[in-house]
C-alpha positions in Angstrom: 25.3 -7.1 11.5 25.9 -5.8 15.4 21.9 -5.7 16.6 19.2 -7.9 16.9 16.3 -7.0 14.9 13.2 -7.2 17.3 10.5 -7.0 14.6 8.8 -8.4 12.0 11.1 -9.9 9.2 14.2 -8.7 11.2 16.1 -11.8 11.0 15.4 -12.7 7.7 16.5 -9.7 5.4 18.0 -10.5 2.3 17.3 -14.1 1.8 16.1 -15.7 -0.5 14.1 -18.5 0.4 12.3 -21.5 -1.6 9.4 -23.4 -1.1 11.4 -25.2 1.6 13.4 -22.7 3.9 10.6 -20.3 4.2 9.6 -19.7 8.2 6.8 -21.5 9.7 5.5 -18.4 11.7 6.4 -14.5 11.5 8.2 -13.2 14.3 6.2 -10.5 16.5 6.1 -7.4 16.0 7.1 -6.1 19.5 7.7 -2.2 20.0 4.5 -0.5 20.9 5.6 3.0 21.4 5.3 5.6 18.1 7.6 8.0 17.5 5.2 11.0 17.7 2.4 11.6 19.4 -0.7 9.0 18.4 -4.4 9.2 18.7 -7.0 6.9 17.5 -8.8 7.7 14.2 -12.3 8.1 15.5 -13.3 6.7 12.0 -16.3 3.7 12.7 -17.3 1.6 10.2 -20.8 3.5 10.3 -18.6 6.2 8.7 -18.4 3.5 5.7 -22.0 3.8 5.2 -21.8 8.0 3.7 -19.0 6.8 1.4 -21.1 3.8 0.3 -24.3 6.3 -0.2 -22.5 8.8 -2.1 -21.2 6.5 -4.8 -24.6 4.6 -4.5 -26.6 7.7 -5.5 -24.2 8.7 -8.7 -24.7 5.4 -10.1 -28.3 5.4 -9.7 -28.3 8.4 -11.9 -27.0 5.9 -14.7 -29.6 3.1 -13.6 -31.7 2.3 -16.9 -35.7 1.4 -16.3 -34.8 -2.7 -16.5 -32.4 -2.1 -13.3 -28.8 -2.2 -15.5 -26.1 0.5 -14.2 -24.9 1.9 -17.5 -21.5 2.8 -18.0 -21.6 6.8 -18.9 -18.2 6.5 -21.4 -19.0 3.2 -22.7 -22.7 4.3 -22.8 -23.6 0.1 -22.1 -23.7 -1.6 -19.1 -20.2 -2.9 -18.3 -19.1 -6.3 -16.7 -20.1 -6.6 -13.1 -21.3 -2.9 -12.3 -25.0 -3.9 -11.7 -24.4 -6.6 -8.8 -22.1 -4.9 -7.0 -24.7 -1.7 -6.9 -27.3 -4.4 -5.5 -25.2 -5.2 -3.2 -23.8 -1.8 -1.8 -27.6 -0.4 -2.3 -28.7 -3.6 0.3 -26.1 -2.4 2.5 -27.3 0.9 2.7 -31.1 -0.6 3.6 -30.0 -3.0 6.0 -28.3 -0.2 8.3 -31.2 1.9 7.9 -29.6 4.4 5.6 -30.7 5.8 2.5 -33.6 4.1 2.5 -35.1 5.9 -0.7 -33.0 4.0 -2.4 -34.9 0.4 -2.3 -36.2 0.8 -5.3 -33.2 1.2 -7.7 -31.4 -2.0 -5.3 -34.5 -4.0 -6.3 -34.4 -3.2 -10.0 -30.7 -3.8 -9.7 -30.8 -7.5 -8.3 -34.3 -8.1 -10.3 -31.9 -7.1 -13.9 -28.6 -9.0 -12.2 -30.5 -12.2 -11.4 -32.3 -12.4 -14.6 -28.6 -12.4 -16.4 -27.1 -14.6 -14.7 -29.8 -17.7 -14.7 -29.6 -17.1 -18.6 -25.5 -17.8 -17.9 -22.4 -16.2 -19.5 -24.0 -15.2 -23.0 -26.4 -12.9 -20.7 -24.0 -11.5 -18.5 -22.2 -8.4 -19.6 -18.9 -9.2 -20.9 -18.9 -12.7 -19.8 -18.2 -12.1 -16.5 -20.0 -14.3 -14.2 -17.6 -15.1 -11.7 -18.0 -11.5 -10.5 -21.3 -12.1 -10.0 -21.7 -15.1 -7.5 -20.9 -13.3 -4.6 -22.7 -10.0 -4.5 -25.8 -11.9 -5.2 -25.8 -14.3 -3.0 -24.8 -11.7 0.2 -27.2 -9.7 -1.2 -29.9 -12.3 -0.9 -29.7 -11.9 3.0 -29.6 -7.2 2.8 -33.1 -7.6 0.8 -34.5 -10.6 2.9 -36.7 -8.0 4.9 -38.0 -5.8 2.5 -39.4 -8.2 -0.9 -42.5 -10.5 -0.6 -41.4 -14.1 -0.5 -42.2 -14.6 -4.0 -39.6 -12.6 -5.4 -37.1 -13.6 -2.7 -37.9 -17.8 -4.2 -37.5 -16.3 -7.8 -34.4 -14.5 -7.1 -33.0 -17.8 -5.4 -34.1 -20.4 -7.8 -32.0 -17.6 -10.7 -29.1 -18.2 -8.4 -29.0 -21.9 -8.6 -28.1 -21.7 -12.2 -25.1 -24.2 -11.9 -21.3 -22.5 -12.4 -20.7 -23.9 -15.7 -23.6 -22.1 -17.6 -22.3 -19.0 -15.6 -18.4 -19.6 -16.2 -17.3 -19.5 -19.3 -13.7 -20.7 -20.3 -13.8 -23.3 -17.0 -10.6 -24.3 -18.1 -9.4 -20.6 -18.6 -9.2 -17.8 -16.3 -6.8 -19.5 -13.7 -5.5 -15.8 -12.4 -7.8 -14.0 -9.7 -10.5 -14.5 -11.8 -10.9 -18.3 -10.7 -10.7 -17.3 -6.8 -14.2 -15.3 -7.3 -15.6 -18.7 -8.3 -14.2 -20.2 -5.7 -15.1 -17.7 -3.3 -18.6 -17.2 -4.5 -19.6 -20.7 -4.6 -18.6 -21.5 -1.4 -21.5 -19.0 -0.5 -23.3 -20.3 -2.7 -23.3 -23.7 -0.8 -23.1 -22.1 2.8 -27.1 -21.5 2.0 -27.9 -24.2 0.6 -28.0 -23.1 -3.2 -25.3 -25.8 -4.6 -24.7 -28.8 -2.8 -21.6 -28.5 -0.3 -19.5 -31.5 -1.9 -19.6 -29.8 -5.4 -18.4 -26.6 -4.3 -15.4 -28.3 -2.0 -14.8 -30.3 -5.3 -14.3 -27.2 -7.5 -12.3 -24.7 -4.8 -10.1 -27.8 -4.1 -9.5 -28.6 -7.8 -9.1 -25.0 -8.1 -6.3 -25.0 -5.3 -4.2 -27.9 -5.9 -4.6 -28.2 -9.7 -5.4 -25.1 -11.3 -2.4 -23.0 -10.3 -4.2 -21.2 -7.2 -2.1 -22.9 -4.3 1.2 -22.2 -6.3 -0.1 -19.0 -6.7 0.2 -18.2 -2.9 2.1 -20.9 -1.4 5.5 -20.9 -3.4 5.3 -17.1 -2.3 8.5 -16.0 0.0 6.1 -13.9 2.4 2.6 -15.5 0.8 1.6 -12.9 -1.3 -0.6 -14.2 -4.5 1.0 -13.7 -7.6 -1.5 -13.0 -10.4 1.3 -14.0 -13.3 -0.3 -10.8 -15.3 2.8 -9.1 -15.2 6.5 -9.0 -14.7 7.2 -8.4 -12.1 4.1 -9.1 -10.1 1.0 -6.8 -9.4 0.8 -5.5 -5.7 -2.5 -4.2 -6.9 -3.9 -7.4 -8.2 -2.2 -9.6 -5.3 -4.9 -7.7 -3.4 -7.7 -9.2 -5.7 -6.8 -13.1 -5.3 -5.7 -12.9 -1.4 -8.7 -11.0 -0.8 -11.2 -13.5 -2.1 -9.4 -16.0 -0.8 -9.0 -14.3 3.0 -13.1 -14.8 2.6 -13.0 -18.3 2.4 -11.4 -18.1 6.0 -14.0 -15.7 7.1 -16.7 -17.8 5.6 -15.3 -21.4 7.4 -14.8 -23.3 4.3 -14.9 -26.7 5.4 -12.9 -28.3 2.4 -9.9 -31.0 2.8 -7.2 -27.3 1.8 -8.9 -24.8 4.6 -6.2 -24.8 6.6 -3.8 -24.6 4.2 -5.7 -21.9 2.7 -6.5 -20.3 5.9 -2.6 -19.8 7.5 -1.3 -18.9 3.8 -4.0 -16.2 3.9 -3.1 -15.1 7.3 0.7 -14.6 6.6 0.1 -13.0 3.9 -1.9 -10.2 5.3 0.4 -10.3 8.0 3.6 -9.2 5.7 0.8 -6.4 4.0 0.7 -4.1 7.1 4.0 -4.1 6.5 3.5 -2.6 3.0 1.1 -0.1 3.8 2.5 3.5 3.6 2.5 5.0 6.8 -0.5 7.3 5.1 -2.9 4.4 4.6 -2.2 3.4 0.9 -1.4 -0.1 -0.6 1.5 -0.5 -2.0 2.6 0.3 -6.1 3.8 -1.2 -8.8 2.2 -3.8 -11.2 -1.0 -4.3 -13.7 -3.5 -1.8 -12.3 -1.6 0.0 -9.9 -2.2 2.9 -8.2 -6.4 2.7 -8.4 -8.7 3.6 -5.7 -10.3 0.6 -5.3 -6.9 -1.2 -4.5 -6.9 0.9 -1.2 -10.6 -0.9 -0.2 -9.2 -3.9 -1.3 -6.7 -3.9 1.2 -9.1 -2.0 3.7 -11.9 -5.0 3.4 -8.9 -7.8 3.9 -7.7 -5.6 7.3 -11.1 -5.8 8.6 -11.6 -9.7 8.0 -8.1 -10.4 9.4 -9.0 -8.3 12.5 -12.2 -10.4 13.4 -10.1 -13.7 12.1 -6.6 -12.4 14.6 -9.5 -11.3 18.0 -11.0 -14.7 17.5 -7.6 -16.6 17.6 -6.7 -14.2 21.0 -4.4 -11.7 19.3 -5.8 -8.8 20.1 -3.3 -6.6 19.7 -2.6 -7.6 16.1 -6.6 -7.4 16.0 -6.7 -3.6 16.8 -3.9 -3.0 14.3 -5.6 -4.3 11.7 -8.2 -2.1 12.8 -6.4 0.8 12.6 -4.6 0.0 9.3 -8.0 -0.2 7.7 -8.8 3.2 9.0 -5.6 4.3 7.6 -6.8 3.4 4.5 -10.6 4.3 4.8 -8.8 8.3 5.6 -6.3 8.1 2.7 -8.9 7.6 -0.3 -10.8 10.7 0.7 -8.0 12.0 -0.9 -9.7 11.1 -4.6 -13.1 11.4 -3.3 -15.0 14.3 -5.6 -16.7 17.2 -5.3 -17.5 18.2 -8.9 -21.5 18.2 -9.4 -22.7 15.8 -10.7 -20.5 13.2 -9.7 -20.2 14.7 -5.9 -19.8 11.8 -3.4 -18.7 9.1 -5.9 -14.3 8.2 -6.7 -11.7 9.4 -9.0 -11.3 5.4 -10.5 -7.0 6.2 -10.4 -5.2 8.5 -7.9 -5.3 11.7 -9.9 -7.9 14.6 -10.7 -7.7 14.0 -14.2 -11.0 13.9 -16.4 -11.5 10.5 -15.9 -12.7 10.5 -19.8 -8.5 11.0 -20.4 -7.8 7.6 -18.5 -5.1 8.3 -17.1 -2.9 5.3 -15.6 -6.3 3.3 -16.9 -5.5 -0.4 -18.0 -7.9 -1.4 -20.8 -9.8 -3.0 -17.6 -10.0 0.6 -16.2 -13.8 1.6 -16.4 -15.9 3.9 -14.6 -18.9 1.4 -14.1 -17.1 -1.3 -12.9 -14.3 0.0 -10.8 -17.0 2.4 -9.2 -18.7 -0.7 -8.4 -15.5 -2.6 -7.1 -15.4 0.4 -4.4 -18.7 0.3 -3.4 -18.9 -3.2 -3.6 -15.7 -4.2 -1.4 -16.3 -1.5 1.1 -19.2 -2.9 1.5 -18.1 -6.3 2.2 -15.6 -4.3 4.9 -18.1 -2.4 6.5 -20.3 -5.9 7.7 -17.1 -8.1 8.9 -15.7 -4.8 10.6 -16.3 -4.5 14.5 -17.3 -1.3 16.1 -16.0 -2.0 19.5 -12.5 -3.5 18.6 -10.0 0.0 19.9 -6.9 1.0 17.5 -3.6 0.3 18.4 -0.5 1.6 16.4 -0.2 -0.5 13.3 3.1 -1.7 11.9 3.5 1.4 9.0 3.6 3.5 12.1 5.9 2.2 14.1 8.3 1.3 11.5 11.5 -0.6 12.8 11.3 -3.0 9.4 13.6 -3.4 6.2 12.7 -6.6 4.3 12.8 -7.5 0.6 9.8 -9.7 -1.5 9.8 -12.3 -3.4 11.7 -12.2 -6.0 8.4 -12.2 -8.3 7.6 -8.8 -7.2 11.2 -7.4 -6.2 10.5 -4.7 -4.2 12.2 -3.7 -0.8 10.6 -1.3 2.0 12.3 0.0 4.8 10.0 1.9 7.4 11.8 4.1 10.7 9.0 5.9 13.0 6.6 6.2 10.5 8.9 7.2 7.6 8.7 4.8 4.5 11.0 4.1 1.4 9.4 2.2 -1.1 12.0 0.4 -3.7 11.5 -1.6 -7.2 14.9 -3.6 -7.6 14.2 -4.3 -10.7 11.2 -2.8 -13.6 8.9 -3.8 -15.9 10.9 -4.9 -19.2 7.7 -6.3 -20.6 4.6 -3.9 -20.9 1.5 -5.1 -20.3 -1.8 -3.3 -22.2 1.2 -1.0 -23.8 2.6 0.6 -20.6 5.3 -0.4 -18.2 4.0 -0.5 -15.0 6.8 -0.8 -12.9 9.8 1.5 -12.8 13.0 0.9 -11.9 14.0 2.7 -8.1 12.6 4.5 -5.3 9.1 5.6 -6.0 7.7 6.2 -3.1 8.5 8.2 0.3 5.7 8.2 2.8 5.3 9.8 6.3 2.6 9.1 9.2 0.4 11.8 9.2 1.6 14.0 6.1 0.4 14.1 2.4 1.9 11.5 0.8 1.3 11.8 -2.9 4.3 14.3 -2.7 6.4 11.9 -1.8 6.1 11.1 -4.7 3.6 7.9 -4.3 5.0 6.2 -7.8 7.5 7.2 -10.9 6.9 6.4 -14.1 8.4 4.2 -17.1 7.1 4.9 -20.5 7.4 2.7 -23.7 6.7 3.8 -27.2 3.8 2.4 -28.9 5.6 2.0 -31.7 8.0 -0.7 -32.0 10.3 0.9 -34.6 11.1 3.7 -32.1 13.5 3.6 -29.5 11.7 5.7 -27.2 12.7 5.4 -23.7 11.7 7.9 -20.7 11.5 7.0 -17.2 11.3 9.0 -13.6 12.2 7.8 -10.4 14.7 8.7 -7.6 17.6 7.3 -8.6 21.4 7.9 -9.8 21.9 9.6 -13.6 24.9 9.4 -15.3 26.0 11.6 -18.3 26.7 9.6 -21.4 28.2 12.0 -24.1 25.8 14.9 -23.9 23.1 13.3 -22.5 22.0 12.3 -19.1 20.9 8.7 -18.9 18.3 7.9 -15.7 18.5 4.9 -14.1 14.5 4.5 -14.6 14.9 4.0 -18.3 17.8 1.2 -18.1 15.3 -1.4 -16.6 16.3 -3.7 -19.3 20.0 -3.7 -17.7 20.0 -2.6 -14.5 19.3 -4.0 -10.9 19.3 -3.1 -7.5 20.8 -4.7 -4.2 19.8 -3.8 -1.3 22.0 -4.1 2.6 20.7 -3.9 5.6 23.1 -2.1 8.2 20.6 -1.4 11.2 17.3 -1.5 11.9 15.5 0.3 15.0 11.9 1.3 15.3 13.3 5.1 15.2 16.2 4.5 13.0 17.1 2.4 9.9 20.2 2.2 7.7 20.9 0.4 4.7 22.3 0.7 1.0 21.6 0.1 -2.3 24.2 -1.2 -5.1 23.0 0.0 -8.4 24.3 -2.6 -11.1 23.9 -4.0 -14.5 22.8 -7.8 -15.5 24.5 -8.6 -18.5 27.7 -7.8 -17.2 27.8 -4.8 -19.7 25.2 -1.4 -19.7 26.7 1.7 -17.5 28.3 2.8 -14.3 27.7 1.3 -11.1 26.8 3.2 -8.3 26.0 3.0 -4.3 23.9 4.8 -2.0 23.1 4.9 1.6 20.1 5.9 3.0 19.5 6.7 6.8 16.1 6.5 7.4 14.2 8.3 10.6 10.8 9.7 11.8 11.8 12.8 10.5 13.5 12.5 7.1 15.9 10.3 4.9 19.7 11.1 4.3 21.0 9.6 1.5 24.6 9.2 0.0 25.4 8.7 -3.9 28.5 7.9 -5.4 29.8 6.3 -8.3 31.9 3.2 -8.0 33.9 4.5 -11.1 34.9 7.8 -12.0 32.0 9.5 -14.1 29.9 12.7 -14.3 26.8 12.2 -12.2 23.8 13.6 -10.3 20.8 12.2 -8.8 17.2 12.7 -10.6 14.6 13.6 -8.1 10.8 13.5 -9.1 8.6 16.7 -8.1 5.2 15.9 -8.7 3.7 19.3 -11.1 0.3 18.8 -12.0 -2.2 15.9 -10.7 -5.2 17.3 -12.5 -4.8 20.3 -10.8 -1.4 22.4 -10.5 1.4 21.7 -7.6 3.6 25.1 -6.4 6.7 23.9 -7.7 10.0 25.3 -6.4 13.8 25.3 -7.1 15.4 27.6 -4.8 19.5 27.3 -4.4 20.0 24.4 -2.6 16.5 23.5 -2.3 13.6 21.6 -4.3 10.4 21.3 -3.3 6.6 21.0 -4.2 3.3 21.3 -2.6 -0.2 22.1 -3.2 -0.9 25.0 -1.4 1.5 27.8 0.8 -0.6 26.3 4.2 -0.6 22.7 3.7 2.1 19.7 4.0 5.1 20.2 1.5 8.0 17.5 0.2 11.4 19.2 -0.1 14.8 17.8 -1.4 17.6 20.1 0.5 21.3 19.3 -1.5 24.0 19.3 1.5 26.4 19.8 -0.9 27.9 23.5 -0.8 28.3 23.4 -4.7 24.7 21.6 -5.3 23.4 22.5 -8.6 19.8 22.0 -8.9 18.5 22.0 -12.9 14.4 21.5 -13.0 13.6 19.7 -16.7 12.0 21.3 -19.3 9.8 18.6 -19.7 7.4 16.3 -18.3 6.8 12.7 -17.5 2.8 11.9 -17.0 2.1 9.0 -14.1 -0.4 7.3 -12.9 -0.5 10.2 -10.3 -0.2 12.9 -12.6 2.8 15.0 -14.5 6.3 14.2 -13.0 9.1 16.8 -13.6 13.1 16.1 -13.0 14.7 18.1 -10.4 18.5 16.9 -11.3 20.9 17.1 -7.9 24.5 17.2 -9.0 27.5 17.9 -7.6 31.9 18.2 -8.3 32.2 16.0 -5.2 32.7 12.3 -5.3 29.5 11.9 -3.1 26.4 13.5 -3.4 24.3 14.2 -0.3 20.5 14.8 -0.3 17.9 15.1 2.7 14.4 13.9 2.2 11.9 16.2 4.1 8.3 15.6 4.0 7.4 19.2 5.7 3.9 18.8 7.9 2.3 22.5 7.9 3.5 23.4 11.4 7.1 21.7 11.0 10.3 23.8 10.5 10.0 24.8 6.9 13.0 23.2 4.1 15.4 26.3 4.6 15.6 26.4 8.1 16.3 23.3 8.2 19.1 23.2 5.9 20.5 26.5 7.1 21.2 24.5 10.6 22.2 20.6 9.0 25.4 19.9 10.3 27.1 16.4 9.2 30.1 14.7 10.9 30.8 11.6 9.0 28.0 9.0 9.4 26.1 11.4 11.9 24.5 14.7 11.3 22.6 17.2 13.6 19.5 19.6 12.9 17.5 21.6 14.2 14.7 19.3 14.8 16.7 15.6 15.7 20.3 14.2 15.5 21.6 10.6 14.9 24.5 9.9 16.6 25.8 6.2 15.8 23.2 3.8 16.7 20.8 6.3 18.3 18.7 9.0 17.1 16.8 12.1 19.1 14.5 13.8 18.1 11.8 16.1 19.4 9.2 14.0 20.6 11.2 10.2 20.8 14.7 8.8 20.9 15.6 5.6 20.6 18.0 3.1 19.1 21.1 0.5 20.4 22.9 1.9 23.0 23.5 1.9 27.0 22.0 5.4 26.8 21.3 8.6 25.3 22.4 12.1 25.9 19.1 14.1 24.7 20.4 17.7 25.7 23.8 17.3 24.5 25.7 18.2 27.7 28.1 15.2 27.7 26.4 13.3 29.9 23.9 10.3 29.6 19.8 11.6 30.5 18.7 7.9 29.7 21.3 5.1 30.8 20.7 1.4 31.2 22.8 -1.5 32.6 23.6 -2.8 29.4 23.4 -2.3 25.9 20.0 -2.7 24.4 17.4 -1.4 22.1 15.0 1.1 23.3 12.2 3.6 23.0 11.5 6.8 24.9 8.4 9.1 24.2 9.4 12.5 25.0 7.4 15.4 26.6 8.8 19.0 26.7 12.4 17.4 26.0 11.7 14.9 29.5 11.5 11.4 29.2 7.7 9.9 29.4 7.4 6.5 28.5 9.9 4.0 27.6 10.0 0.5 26.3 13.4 -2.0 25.5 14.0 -5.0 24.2 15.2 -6.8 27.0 15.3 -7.2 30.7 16.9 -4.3 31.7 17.3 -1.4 34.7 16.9 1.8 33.3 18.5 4.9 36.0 16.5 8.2 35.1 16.8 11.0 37.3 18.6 9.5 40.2 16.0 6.7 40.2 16.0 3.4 39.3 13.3 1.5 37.0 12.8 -2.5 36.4 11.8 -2.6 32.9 10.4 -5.7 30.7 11.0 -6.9 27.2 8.9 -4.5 25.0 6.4 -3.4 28.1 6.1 0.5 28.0 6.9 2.1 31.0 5.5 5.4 31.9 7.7 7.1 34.1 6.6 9.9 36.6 
């Protein structure tokens, strides 16, 4: 290790802390310049309020007379759909916005009321936890337009006390339990329970029923749901969420400060799992479903207003902007078909959402409609309209950093460029399916389509246990065994991965993976480095023993609507339409062979297909390019890749040891930088440091370092301060 790692989780990759090592605060995340030109979103949380409206007016389409949203596939009203309706419709009327639809909101919170004062037998599928909370917010959004009579009615319903609401009390100690908690701390905040009984339940629910181990035994405080193996990044957005509302809502109880700085670090380490194009991170039970997105989006918002309140503005505005990162990236899966114009896809596909694809049993259209409605909902009234965007973490990159161990995943992010990694999958399905494979499943680039990347792989089991049926699709290494390939993705009962950091910059990031077995038997082992920048990924494969091998690379073919697929000599690549943003895999290999599988491999995402890289060479060498629309396209930039041992050289940015240049930024560890490659140094400093420049027409605009340093640019000589851009004229 030769550099100091100035951002988040730099100094404290690869360890594996307990209970007792783990750091009391996260280091700062310092660099402030992006590695390509950025511009606020423009998105307000008034822009919530059409998304809101459009699912609010498909639902009321399914509204029965008595109020109940019915489920149009289950054809019954399902679990928590008609509260979280009441709620979003309250929104609406509040702001002054579809204000037609009073009526159906009424009806709603009349029907959801009625059920839950008659407890769990009268609440759809027992789910009265769910309930708590959109009914009591929703109490103040319909305040000002129902007599007082109904407003007393609807309050005396909600008063029902939590064990005629909740059944199995002793039960349900996962995520479920923190919607009690959450709900009846609003529940006493206006004076509906009596405060003491709600502290007495959230506190027995923290330090006896499993919650605080939940989140506190955590490496980074994530909330592990114990619903799968490994954990849910989907569902650790579920219990930190409700639980991030207990900050926002000042619980007073004897664990709220606990509570509150778990919470905080927590959401801290999620910007850093973001992709760089607004989504939450995969992997786990109920991965990769719209409403996970506004999950996270609703938990940037709160921390926002918790981080301006506590004077850290900065991280404030990131938050900001991380939520609008996310609010951008499910209009992706918004649709268009009449009549369900306005309203979600429930899973990130275009699939006939009567198929279920990547649906958990869970997986409904009533409910998870509601969850998206409901918890953008929640974002929209703790967002703030005047609070500016600054560059959040996933766009500034300079991070590698593995989970806990409980999750296992490791994400590396350079300029905006992300690699998502699962070190190890899912060996025990849950609901039937094996939600997390073994590998890299996801690459990610600010500003470009990333559900090219691709955003997930897949592992599939066979239903039936008397058939050893194993497929599985992810970037990784395949090895032949006999006449068959073998991908890594379907070992996940043997295999592992190790990652190793080697540098980390804000424009450049190197590190390697060791792919190995557990049992000290299973297959070959294999490394492969990765060099990670704003504008692509090299990688490196090669076998640690002599074998035939080749590296299986996922195209993403159909997601409900077909992909253009490609496999061109040296060249794989996929996109959805000639004009718009396109992933390409370019084998730097001169005797590359490229072999596209016959068959494919359905994800959450859609159908996967195997583009198998292999080579005669020891070492087989693939560059990741996400393509935007207007950047050099795959084969130009191929023609002119040029590699010289660790470094290579195209037409669009070089690395060069510790430093990288590229169009628009250069950067790294260095006591300069020769951008026009005469030989001479364009950028030098008095001593080796880490550095940003922002680049204009090839000149040097703004810089930032690491350190106290004097920069000499142009025969002139500039003072510069640890991580303070400097705009240079």
């Amino acid at each position: 290790m030769n550099c100091v790692f100035p951002l988040l989780f730099g100094f404290l990759l690869l360890t594996y802390a307990t209970a007792q090592d783990l750091p009391q605060h996260l280091p700062d995340l310092n660099f402030h310049l992006t590695a390509q030109s950025w511009k606020p979103s423009g998105i307000l949380p008034a822009d919530y309020l059409q998304s809101i409206e459009g699912m609010c007016r498909v639902a009321q389409k399914h509204q029965r007379e008595d109020g109940a949203i019915i489920d149009p596939y289950l054809h019954r009203e399902h679990q928590y759909s008609t509260p979280y309706f009441a709620h979003a419709v309250g929104t609406l009327i509040n702001a002054d916005v579809a204000t037609d639809l009073l009526p159906s909101g009424i009806k709603a919170m009349e029907h959801a009321t009625i059920c839950f004062a008659a407890g769990y037998k009268g609440i759809p599928d027992a789910h009265g936890e769910f309930f708590i909370s959109p009914l009591v917010e929703a109490l103040d959004l319909y305040k000002p337009f129902v007599d007082q009579t109904t407003q007393d009615t609807w309050l005396k319903r909600l008063q029902t006390p939590l064990n005629q609401v909740m059944t199995n009390m002793h039960g349900r100690l996962n995520n479920w339990r923190t919607y009690a908690m959450k709900g009846e701390w609003q529940r006493a905040k206006r004076g509906l329970i009596p405060e003491h009984s709600a502290i007495a339940f959230i506190e027995k629910g923290w330090l006896h029923w499993t919650q605080r181990e939940r989140i506190m035994l955590d490496k980074w405080n994530l909330y592990q749901d114990w619903s799968s193996d490994p954990q849910s990044h989907a569902v650790e957005a579920v219990g930190r969420g409700n639980l991030v509302t207990l900050l926002g809502e000042s619980y007073q109880g004897p664990s709220g400060n606990e509570i509150s700085e778990a919470v905080r670090r927590g959401s801290h380490t999620s910007l850093l799992l973001q992709s760089p194009a607004g989504q939450c991170p995969p992997n786990g039970r109920t991965d990769d479903h719209v409403f996970n997105d506004i999950l996270y989006l609703a938990i940037f918002h709160s921390m926002g207003r918790d981080a301006l309140t506590r004077g850290q503005s900065r991280l404030a505005s990131q938050y900001v902007r991380a939520a609008n990162l996310a609010y951008r990236s499910i209009q992706r899966w918004k649709r268009e078909d009449v009549p369900w114009k306005g309203s979600f896809y429930i899973t990130k596909n275009y699939f006939d959402p009567g198929e279920r694809v990547g649906y958990q049993p869970a997986s409904q259209w009533g409910n998870y409609s509601g969850a998206m409605m409901f918890h953008l909902a929640e974002a929209y009234h703790v967002a703030s309209s005047d609070l500016p965007e600054q560059p959040c973490p996933a766009e500034i990159g300079g991070y590698a950093f593995t989970t806990d161990a409980a999750f296992s995943t490791f994400v590396a992010n350079a300029g905006g460029m992300q690699v998502f990694i699962n070190l190890r999958g899912a060996t025990v399905p849950k609901y039937g399916l094996s939600w997390t494979p073994l590998g890299v499943v996801r690459f990610s680039k600010a500003g470009w389509d990333d559900r090219l990347g691709p955003s997930d792989g897949e592992h599939l089991v066979s239903p039936d246990a008397s058939k050893d049926i194993r497929q599985g699709l992810t970037f990784g290494p395949i090895w032949k065994e006999g006449d068959t390939w073998i991908h890594l993705a379907e070992r996940v009962d043997d295999y592992r991965i190790t990652p190793e950091v080697e540098f980390v910059h804000p424009l450049l990031v190197k590190f390697s993976l060791t792919y190995h077995y557990k049992t000290g038997s299973g297959g070959p082992y294999f490394k492969q480095e990765y060099t990670v920048t704003p504008d692509g990924i090299l990688t490196k494969l090669f076998p640690l023993q002599p074998i035939e091998f080749g590296l299986s690379v996922p195209l993403l073919v159909n997601d409900g609507r077909p992909l253009m697929v490609e496999v061109d000599g040296r060249v794989a690549s996929t996109c959805y339409r000639q004009d718009s943003d396109r992933q390409h895999f370019l084998g730097l290999n001169e005797d590359v062979a490229i072999s596209l599988s016959k068959d494919s491999i359905q994800s959450t995402y859609g159908w996967l297909k195997s583009a198998r890289f292999s080579t005669s060479q020891d070492t087989l060498s693939v560059y990741i390019y996400p393509q935007k629309k207007n950047e050099p396209s795959g084969e130009v930039l191929l023609e002119g890749f040029e590699m010289a041992g660790e470094n290579y050289t195209t037409i669009s940015h070089r690395v060069d040891n510790l430093t990288y240049v590229g169009q628009t930024s250069t950067g790294g560890e260095a006591k300069g930088v020769d951008i026009n490659k005469d030989g001479a140094l364009d950028v030098r400093f008095d001593q080796v440091c880490q550095f940003i420049a922002q680049l204009n027409n090839h000149q040097v605009a703004t810089v930032e370092a690491d350190r106290d340093v004097n920069l000499f640019w142009r025969k002139k000589k500039y003072t510069l301060k640890p991580f303070v851009p400097l705009t240079l004229k």
